[in-house]
C-alpha positions in Angstrom: -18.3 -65.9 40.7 -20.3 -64.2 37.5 -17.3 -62.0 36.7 -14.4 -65.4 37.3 -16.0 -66.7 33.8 -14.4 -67.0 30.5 -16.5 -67.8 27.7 -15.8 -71.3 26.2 -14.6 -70.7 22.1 -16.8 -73.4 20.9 -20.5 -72.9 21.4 -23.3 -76.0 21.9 -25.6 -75.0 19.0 -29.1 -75.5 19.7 -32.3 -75.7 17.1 -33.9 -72.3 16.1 -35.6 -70.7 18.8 -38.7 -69.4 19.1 -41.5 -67.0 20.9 -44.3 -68.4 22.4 -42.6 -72.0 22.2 -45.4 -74.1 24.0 -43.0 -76.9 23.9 -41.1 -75.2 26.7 -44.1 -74.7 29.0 -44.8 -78.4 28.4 -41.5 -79.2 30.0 -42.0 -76.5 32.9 -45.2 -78.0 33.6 -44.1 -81.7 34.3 -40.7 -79.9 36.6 -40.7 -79.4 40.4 -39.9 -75.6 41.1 -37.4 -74.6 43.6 -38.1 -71.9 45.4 -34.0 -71.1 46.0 -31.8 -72.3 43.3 -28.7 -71.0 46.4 -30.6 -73.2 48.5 -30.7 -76.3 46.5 -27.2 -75.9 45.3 -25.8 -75.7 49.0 -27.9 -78.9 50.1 -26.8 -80.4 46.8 -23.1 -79.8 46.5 -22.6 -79.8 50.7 -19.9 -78.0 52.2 -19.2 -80.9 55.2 -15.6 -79.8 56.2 -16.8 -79.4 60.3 -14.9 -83.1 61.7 -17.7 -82.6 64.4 -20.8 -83.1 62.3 -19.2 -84.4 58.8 -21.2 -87.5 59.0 -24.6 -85.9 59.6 -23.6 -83.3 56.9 -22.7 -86.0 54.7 -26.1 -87.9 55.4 -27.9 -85.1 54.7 -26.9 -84.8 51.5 -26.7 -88.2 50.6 -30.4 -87.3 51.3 -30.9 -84.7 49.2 -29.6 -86.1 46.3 -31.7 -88.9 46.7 -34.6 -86.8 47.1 -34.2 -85.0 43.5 -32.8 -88.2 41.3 -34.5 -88.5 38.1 -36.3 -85.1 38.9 -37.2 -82.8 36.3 -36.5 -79.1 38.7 -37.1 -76.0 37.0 -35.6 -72.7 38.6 -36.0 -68.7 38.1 -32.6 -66.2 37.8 -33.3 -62.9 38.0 -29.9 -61.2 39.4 -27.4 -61.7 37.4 -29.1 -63.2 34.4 -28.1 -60.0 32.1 -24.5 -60.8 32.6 -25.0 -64.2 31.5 -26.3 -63.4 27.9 -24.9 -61.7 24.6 -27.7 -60.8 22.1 -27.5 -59.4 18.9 -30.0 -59.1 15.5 -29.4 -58.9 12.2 -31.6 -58.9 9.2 -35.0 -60.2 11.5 -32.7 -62.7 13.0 -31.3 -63.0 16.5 -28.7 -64.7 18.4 -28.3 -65.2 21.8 -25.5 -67.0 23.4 -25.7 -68.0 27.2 -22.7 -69.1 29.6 -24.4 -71.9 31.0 -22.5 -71.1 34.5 -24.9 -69.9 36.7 -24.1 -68.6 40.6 -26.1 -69.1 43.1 -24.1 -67.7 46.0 -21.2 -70.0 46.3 -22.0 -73.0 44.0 -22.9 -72.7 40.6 -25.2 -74.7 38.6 -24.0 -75.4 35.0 -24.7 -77.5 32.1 -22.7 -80.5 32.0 -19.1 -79.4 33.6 -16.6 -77.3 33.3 -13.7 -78.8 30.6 -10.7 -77.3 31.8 -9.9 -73.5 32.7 -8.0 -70.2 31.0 -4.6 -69.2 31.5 -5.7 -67.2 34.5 -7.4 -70.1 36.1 -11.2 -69.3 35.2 -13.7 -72.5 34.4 -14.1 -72.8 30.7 -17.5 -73.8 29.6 -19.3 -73.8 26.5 -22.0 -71.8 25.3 -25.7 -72.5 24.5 -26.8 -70.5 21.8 -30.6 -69.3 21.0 -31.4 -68.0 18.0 -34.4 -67.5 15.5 -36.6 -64.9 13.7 -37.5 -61.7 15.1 -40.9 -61.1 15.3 -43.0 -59.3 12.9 -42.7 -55.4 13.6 -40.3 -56.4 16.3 -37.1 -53.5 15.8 -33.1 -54.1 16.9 -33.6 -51.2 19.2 -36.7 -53.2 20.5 -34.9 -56.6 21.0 -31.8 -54.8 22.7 -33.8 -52.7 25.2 -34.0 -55.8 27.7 -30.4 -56.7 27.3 -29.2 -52.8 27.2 -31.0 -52.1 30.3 -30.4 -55.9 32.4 -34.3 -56.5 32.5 -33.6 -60.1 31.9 -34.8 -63.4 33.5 -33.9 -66.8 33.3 -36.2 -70.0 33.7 -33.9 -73.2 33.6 -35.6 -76.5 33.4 -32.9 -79.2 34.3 -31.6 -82.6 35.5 -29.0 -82.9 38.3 -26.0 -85.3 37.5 -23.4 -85.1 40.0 -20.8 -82.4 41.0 -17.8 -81.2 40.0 -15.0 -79.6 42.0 -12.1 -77.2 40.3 -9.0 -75.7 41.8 -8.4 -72.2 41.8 -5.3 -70.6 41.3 -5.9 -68.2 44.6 -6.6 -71.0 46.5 -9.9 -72.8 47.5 -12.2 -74.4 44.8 -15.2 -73.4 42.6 -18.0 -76.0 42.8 -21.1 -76.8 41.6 -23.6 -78.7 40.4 -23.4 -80.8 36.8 -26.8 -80.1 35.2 -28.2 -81.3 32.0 -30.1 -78.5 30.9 -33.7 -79.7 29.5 -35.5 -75.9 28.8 -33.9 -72.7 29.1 -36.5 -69.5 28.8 -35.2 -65.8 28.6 -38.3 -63.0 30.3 -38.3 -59.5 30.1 -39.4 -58.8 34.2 -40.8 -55.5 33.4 -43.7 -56.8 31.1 -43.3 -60.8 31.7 -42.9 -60.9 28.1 -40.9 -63.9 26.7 -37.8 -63.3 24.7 -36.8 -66.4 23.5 -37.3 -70.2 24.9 -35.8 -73.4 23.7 -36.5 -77.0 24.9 -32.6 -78.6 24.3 
């Protein structure tokens, strides 16, 4: 599902981000960690097609919904998370934009929903965009290496809304959940070192 995205042309700008936002860990602090964002998306989104145990299906997710309303759920992406991001610096600033589309084997989890898809039938969404000053001593070759190399994580703090459900053009749907994204965090795995955090 990473590769069926097209990136949205209008971006959802967010305020200047920063290292060491304490703001961020704050938010993480007061969320309830899932230990399998796959996991929580199946439960979530349910896949009750079976006419023999629909109706316990469908209770149990009924359940699980119920179970995480009005949570705050924070959740770690390591595979994958390099092909959601586009960095770039210029002049001790950078900019990272972020499809908010993430995949976690089968279902996605996005922020808000997809609006409508490409002329090849792939979910538009927009962007979230981080950006702020490089810090001091901090190099372009420095701030690529993570992204150059796919040493990236993801820490997602978020609020599940609902589902959504999209044709595609090969038959079948994508599906997901409809997040609102509270904190979004970017780690370097190799050194646990931030890169950039932003509370929305």
């Amino acid at each position: 599902m990473r590769r069926t995205l097209a990136l949205a042309a209008l971006a959802l700008a967010l305020p200047a981000a920063a290292r060491g936002d304490d703001r961020f860990d704050a938010l993480r602090s007061r969320a309830e960690r899932l230990d399998s964002l796959g996991a929580f998306l199946e439960r979530y989104v349910g896949g009750c097609r079976d006419v023999f145990t629909r109706t316990d299906c469908e209770r149990n997710v009924a359940s699980a919904r119920r179970a995480v309303h009005g949570k705050i759920l924070v959740a770690r992406v390591a595979d994958g998370a390099a092909e959601l991001v586009r960095a770039r610096a210029d002049g001790g600033r950078f900019r990272i934009d972020v499809t908010p589309f993430i995949d976690g084997g089968g279902f996605a989890l996005t922020h808000g929903a997809p609006a409508s898809q490409d002329a090849s039938g792939r979910p538009l969404i927009g962007l979230v965009v981080l950006h702020g000053e490089l810090p001091p001593g901090t190099g372009d070759l420095e701030f690529h290496s993570p992204f150059r190399t796919g040493n990236v994580e993801m820490e997602i703090v978020f609020e599940a809304q609902g589902t959504w459900k999209m044709r595609r053009r090969d038959g079948g749907h994508y599906e997901g959940v409809r997040a609102r994204f509270l904190g979004l965090r970017l780690v370097d795995p190799r050194t646990g070192a931030e890169i950039a955090s932003k509370v929305l």
